[in-house]
C-alpha positions in Angstrom: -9.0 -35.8 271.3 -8.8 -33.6 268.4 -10.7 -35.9 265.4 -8.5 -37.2 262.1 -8.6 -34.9 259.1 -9.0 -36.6 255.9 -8.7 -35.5 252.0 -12.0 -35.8 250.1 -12.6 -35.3 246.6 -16.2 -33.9 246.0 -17.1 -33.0 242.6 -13.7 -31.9 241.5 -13.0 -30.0 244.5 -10.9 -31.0 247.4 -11.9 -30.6 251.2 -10.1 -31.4 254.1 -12.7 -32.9 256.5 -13.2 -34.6 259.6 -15.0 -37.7 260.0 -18.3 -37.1 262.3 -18.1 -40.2 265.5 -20.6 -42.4 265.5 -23.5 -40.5 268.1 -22.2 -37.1 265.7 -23.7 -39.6 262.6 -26.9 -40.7 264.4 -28.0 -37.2 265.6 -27.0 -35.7 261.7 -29.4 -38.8 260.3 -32.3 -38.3 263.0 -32.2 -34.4 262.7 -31.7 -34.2 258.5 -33.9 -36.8 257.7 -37.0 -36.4 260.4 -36.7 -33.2 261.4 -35.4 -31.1 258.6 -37.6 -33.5 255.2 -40.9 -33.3 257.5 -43.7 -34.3 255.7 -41.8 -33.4 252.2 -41.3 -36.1 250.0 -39.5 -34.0 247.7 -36.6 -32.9 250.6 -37.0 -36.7 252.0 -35.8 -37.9 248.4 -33.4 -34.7 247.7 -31.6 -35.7 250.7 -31.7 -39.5 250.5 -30.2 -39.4 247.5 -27.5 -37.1 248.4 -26.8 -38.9 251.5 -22.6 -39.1 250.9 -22.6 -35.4 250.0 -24.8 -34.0 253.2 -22.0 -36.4 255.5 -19.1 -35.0 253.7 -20.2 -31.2 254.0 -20.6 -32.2 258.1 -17.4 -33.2 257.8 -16.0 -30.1 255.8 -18.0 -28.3 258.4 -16.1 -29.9 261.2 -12.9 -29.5 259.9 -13.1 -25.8 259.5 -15.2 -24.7 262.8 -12.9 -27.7 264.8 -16.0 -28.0 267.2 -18.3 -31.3 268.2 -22.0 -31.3 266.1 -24.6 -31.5 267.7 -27.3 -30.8 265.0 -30.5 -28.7 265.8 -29.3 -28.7 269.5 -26.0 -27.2 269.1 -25.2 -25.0 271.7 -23.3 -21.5 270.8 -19.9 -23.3 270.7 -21.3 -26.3 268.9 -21.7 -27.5 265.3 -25.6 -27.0 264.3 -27.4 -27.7 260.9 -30.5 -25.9 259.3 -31.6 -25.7 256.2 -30.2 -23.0 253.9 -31.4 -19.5 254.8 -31.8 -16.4 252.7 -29.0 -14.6 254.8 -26.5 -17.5 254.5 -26.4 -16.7 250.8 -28.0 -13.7 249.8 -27.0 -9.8 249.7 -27.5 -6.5 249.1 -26.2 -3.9 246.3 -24.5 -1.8 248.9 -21.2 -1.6 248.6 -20.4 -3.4 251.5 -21.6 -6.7 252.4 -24.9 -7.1 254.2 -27.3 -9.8 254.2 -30.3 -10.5 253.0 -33.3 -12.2 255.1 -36.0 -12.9 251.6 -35.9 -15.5 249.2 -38.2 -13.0 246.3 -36.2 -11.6 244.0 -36.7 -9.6 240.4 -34.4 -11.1 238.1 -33.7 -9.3 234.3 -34.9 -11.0 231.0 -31.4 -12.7 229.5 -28.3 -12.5 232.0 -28.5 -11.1 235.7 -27.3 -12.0 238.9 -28.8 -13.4 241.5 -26.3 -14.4 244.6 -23.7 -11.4 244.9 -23.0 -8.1 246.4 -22.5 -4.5 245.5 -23.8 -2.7 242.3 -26.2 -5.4 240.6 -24.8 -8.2 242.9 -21.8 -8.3 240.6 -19.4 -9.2 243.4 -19.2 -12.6 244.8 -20.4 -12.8 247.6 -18.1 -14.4 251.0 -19.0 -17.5 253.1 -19.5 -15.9 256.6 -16.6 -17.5 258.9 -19.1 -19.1 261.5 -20.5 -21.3 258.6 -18.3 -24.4 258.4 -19.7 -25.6 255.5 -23.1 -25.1 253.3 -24.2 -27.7 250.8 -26.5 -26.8 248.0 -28.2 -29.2 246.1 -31.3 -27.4 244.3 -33.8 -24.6 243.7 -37.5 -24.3 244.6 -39.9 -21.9 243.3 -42.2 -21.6 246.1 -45.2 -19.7 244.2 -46.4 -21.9 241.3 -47.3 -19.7 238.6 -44.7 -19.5 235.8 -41.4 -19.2 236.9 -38.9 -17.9 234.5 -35.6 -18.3 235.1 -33.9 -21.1 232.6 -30.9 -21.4 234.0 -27.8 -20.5 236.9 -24.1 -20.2 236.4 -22.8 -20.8 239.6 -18.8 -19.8 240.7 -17.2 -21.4 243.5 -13.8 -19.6 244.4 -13.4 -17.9 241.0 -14.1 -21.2 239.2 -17.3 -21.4 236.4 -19.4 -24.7 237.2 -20.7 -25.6 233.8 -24.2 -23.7 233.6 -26.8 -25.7 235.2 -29.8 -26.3 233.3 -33.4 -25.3 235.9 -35.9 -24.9 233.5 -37.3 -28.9 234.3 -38.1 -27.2 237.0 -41.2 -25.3 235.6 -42.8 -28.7 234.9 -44.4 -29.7 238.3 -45.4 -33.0 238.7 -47.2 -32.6 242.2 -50.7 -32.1 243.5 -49.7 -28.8 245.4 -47.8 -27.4 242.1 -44.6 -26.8 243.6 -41.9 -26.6 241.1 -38.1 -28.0 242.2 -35.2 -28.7 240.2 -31.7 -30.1 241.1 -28.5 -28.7 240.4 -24.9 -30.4 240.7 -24.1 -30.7 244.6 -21.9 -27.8 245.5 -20.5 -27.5 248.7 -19.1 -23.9 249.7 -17.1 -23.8 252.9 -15.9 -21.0 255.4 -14.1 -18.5 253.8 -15.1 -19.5 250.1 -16.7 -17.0 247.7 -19.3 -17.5 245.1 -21.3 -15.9 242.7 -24.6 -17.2 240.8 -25.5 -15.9 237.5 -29.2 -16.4 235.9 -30.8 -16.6 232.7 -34.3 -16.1 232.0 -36.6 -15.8 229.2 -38.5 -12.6 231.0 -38.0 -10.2 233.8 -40.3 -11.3 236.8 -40.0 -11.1 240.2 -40.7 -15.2 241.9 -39.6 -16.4 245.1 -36.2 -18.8 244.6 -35.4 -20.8 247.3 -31.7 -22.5 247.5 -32.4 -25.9 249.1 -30.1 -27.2 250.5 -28.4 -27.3 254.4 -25.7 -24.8 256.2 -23.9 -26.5 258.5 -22.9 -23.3 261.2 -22.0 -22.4 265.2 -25.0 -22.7 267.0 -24.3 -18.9 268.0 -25.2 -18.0 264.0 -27.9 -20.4 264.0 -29.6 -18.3 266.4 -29.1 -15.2 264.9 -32.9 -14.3 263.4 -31.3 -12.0 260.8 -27.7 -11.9 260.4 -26.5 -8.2 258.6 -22.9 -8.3 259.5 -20.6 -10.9 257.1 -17.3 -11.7 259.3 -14.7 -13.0 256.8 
């Protein structure tokens, strides 16, 4: 029985989205929350407090791929979640679209680009078609040291989100240094573009890390290092 599709409002965006049964919501707790957080407070927090948002991109997910989820054990014609991977979201400069599988990046002093395609990732970039749904909610720089990129301007779908401000996220307050700062939940689906835009005070190369889950076929999740976009 093909599952009721629902309107949802998420941060001034509609989605249609079907509602996960109730053994689909106990295996998307179990696998997020112990699996995915580990030992991480700072993922067990991120995604405790964007509980409604991670259930609404399943459900954005399993209205576009119109398959069951089954989490980390989804099988190639299943709905699987992982956290967000470089080659979800990040390209090349060639002209036509190829992923990326690294999360270091050299950014320009004042306004670059970051998530994109073709000359100086100028393009936005698309959501590959076997992604149902991918939910970001932050950025992690992974090296300590003095990350410095201030902030992102992210477009969803040819729409400006208003410039989100990462700079808080310099100012670690941890014993291992690791530096983490939220953004406003965004939730890009199959078949949606989006282009990220950065500014930073110098030019520096630092390892930026979208945290954050894709929700995918279990035939992409399996893939070590996806080149080919299909759109």
């Amino acid at each position: 029985m093909a599952a009721q599709l629902d309107r949802l409002r998420f941060e001034g965006t509609e989605y249609e989205v079907a509602s996960l049964d109730p053994a689909e919501m106990a295996i998307l707790k179990k696998h997020v929350m112990k699996y995915m957080s580990g030992e991480s407070s700072l993922l067990t927090r991120l995604f405790e407090d964007n509980w409604d948002a991670i259930v609404a991109a399943a459900g954005v997910a399993k209205s576009e791929l119109k398959r069951v989820f089954n989490g980390m054990y989804a099988s190639d014609n299943e709905i699987g979640v992982q956290l967000i991977r470089p080659t979800h979201i990040l390209r090349s400069t060639a002209a036509t679209e190829a992923a990326v599988n690294d999360w270091t990046v050299t950014l320009t002093a004042d306004g670059d680009y970051w998530i994109g395609f073709d000359t100086n990732n100028t393009t936005a970039i698309n959501i590959d078609k076997r992604i149902g749904a991918i939910l970001w909610l932050g950025v992690v720089f992974t090296q300590g040291g003095n990350p410095t990129v201030e902030e992102l301007l992210p477009q969803l779908d040819g729409v400006n989100y208003p410039v989100q401000v990462i700079r808080h996220a310099w100012w670690a307050d941890n014993t291992h240094d690791l530096r983490v700062a939220r953004i406003r939940p965004i939730i890009a689906k199959a078949g949606s573009t989006l282009l990220v835009q950065t500014y930073s005070i110098l030019a520096q190369q630092q390892e930026m890390v979208a945290v954050g889950l894709t929700f995918a076929t279990g035939a992409y999740m399996r893939l070590q290092a996806p080149t080919v976009i299909q759109v």
